[in-house]
C-alpha positions in Angstrom: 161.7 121.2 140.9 160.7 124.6 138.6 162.3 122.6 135.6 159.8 119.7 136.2 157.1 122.0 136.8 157.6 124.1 133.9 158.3 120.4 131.7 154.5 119.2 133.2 152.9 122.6 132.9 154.3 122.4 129.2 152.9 118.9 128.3 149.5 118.7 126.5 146.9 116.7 127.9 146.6 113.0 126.1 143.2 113.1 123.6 140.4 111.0 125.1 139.8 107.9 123.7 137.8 108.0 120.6 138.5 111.3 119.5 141.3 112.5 116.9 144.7 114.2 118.3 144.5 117.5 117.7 140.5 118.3 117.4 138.2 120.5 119.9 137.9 118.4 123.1 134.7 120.6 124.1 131.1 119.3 124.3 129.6 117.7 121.4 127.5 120.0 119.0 123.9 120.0 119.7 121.9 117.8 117.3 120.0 119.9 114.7 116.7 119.0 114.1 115.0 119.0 110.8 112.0 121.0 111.0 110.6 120.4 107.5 110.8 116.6 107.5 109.7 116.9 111.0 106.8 119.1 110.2 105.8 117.0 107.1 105.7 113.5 108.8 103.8 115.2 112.1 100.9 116.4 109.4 100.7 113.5 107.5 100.4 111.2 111.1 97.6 114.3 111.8 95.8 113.5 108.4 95.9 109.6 109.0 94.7 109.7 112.1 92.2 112.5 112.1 89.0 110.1 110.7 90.1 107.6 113.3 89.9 110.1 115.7 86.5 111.0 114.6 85.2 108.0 114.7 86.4 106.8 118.0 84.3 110.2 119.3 81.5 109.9 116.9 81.0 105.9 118.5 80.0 107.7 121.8 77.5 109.6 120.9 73.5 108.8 120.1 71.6 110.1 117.0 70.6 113.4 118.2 74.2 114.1 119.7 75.6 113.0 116.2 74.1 115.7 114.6 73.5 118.4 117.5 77.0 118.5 119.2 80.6 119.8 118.4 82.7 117.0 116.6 85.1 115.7 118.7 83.2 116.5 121.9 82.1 112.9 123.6 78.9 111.9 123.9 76.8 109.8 126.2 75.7 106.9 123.6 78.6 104.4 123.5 76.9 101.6 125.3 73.7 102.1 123.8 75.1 101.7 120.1 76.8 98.4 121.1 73.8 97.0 122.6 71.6 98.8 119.5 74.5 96.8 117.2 73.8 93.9 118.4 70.3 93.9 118.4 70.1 94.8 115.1 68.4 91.8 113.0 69.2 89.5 115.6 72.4 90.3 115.5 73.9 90.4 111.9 76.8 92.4 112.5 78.4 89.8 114.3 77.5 87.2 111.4 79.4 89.4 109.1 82.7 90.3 111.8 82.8 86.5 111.2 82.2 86.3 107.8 85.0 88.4 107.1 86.9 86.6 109.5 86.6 83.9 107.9 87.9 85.7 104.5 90.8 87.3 105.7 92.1 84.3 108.0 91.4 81.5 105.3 92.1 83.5 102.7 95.5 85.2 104.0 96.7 81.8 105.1 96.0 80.0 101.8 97.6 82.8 99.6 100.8 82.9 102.2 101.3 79.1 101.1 101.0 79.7 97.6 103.4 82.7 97.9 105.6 81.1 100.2 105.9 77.5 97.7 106.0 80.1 94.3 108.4 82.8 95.9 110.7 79.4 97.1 110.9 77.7 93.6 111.4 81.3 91.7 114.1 81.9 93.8 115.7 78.5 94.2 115.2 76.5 90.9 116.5 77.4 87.5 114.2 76.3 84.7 113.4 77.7 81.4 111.2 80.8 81.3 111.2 81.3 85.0 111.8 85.3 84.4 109.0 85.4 81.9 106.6 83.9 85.1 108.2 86.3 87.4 107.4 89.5 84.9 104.0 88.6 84.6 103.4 88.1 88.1 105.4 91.7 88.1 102.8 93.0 85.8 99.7 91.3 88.0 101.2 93.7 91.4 100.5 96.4 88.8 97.2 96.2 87.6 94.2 97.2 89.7 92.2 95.0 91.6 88.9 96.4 90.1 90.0 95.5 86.5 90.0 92.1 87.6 86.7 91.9 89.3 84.0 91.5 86.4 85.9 88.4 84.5 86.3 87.0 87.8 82.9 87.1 88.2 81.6 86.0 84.6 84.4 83.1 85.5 82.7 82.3 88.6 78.8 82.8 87.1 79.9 80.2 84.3 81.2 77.7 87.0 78.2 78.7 88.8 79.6 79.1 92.2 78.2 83.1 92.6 76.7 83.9 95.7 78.9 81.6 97.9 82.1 81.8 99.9 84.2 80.1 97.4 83.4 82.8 94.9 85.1 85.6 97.5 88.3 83.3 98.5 89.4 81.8 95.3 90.2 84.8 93.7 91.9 85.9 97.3 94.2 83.1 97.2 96.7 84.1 94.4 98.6 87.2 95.4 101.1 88.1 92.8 102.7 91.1 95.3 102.4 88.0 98.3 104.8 85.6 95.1 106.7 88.7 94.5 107.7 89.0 98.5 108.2 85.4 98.6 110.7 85.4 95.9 112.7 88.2 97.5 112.8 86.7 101.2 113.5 83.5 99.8 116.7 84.9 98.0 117.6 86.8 100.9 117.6 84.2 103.6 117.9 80.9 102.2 121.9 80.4 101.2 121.7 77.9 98.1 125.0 76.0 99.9 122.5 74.8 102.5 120.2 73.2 99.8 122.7 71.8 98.6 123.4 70.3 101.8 120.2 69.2 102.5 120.4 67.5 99.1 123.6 65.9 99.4 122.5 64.3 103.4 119.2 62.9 101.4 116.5 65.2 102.0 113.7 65.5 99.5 112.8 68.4 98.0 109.6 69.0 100.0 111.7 68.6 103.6 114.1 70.7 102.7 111.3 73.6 101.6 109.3 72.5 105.5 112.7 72.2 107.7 114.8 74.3 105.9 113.2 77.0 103.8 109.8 77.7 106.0 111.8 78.5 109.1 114.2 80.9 107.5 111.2 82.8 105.4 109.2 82.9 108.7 109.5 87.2 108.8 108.8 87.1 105.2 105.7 84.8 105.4 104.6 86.7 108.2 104.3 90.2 106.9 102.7 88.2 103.5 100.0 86.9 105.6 99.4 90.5 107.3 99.3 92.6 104.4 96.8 89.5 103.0 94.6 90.0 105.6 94.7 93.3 105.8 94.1 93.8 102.0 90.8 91.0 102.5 89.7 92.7 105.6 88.8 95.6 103.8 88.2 94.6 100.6 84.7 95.6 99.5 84.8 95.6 95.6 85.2 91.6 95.4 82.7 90.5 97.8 80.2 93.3 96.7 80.2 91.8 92.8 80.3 88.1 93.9 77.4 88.1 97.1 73.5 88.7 96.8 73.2 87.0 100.4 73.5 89.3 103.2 73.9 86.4 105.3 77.6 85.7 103.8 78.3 89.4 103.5 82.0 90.6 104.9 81.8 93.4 107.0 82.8 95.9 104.6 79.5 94.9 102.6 77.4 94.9 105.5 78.2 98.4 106.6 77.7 99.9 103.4 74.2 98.0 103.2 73.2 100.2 106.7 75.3 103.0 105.4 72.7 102.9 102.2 69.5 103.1 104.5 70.8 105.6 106.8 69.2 107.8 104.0 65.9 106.3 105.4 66.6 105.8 108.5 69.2 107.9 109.8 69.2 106.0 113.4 71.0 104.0 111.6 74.2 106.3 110.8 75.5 105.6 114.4 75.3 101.7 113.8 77.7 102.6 111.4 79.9 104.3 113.0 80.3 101.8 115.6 80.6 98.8 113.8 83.6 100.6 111.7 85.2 101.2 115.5 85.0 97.9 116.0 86.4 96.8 112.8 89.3 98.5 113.6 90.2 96.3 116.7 91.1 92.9 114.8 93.6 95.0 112.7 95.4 96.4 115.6 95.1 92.8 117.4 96.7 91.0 114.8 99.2 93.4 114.4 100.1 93.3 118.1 100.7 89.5 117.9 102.4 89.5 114.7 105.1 91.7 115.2 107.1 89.8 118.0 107.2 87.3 114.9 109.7 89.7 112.6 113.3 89.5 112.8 115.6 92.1 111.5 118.2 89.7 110.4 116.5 87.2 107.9 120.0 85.0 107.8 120.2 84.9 111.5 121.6 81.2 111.8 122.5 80.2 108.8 125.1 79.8 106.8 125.5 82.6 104.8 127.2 82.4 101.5 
């Protein structure tokens, strides 16, 4: 009985599962945290949303409390500057929440179907001097947007559509970063063996790009069509150059055009305010609906290769 005691007593305990023979069985170390990283990202989320801070507080508050109070103490005003808003020149704000509306939906849906059809045939066809097309569209994600903006305009003054809707979505629909993400999510998540297949059972070229293609890009063509519309939404530069009617102003326009007689009239500084508040709401909208629509595996399904 003492020799089995002594030949128990003597055996070592079996290493849990998962672990090494012959390491520390003891509690695992505790996680170190990296404060500068930490610290960095916390002040740069400060800085980002600082102004939106400001102007969810500033929204509240009427003209004398704009100017009379502490910063970010709430005022009394809130529902008095949305009625004021909308009051304003029979209600013109609203004319130009839709007319950029119209811009960023029409125009981000248009320049996801041209990115979606160029991104496809960059990435699926071979043909002579496609990498010469692709550089160039390289160079066009490069080149500022406000470099562009006075021959589009002497384009569109000698076509004499200035002044009109078409003149801001034309230019919109041609995105060469939207062709550039194209190409890449097309030769991430469409295998060329299913193609092939397609080819091979008799599909044509465009059922193959509706059936096949469109269905696998879907994340891809999504987040093209958000960063569109989020890019149109605020664009100012383009619609500023192009529009002498206020009537077709986008928002962006429009606010400025108060933001200018505030000078004047500084009654008007807290219509400002609370239009760009509720300019805001769209973008956080569409991004709330969007996002169930991205998938982290772009080749889930299909055959991959």
């Amino acid at each position: 009985m003492s020799a089995l005691t002594t030949t128990t007593a003597g055996r070592k305990a079996a290493p849990a599962a998962g672990t090494t023979p012959g390491t520390s069985q003891g509690p695992p170390a505790p996680r170190r945290t990296a404060l500068l990283p930490t610290a960095a990202l916390l002040l740069g989320a400060l800085y980002c949303l600082l102004p939106v801070a400001w102007v969810l507080v500033a929204s509240t508050k009427s003209g004398t409390e704009l100017f009379s109070t502490f910063t970010f103490l709430p005022g009394t005003g809130f529902a008095d500057n949305l009625a004021d808003l909308g009051a304003y020149r029979d209600g013109i704000y609203w004319r130009w929440m839709a007319n950029s509306a119209l811009y960023a939906g029409l125009g981000a849906l248009l320049s996801t179907i041209v990115s979606a059809i160029s991104g496809y045939a960059l990435a699926l066809y071979r043909f002579r001097g496609r990498e010469v097309v692709f550089n160039v569209i390289l160079a066009g994600v490069l080149m500022p947007p406000v470099i562009l903006a006075i021959p589009q305009y002497l384009l569109m003054a000698k076509a004499d559509m200035t002044d009109s809707y078409l003149s801001v979505l034309l230019p919109l629909i041609l995105s060469p970063y939207g062709v550039y993400l194209g190409r890449i999510y097309a030769e991430a998540a469409i295998p060329t063996e299913l193609v092939e297949a397609g080819r091979v059972d008799g599909a044509g070229e465009w059922r193959i790009f509706l059936r096949i293609a469109v269905p696998m890009m879907s994340p891809g063509l999504v987040t093209i069509f958000l960063f569109q519309f989020v890019a149109i939404w605020n664009n100012f530069l383009l619609p500023f150059i192009m529009l002498g009617d206020d009537e077709k102003f986008p928002m962006t326009v429009g606010l400025f055009t108060l933001l200018s007689q505030g000078s004047n009239t500084p009654a008007l500084y807290t219509l400002v305010i609370t239009g760009a508040l509720l300019a805001i709401v769209p973008l956080i909208a569409l991004f709330l609906v969007v996002q169930r629509f991205w998938s982290l595996d772009l080749l889930s399904g299909a055959v991959k290769s």
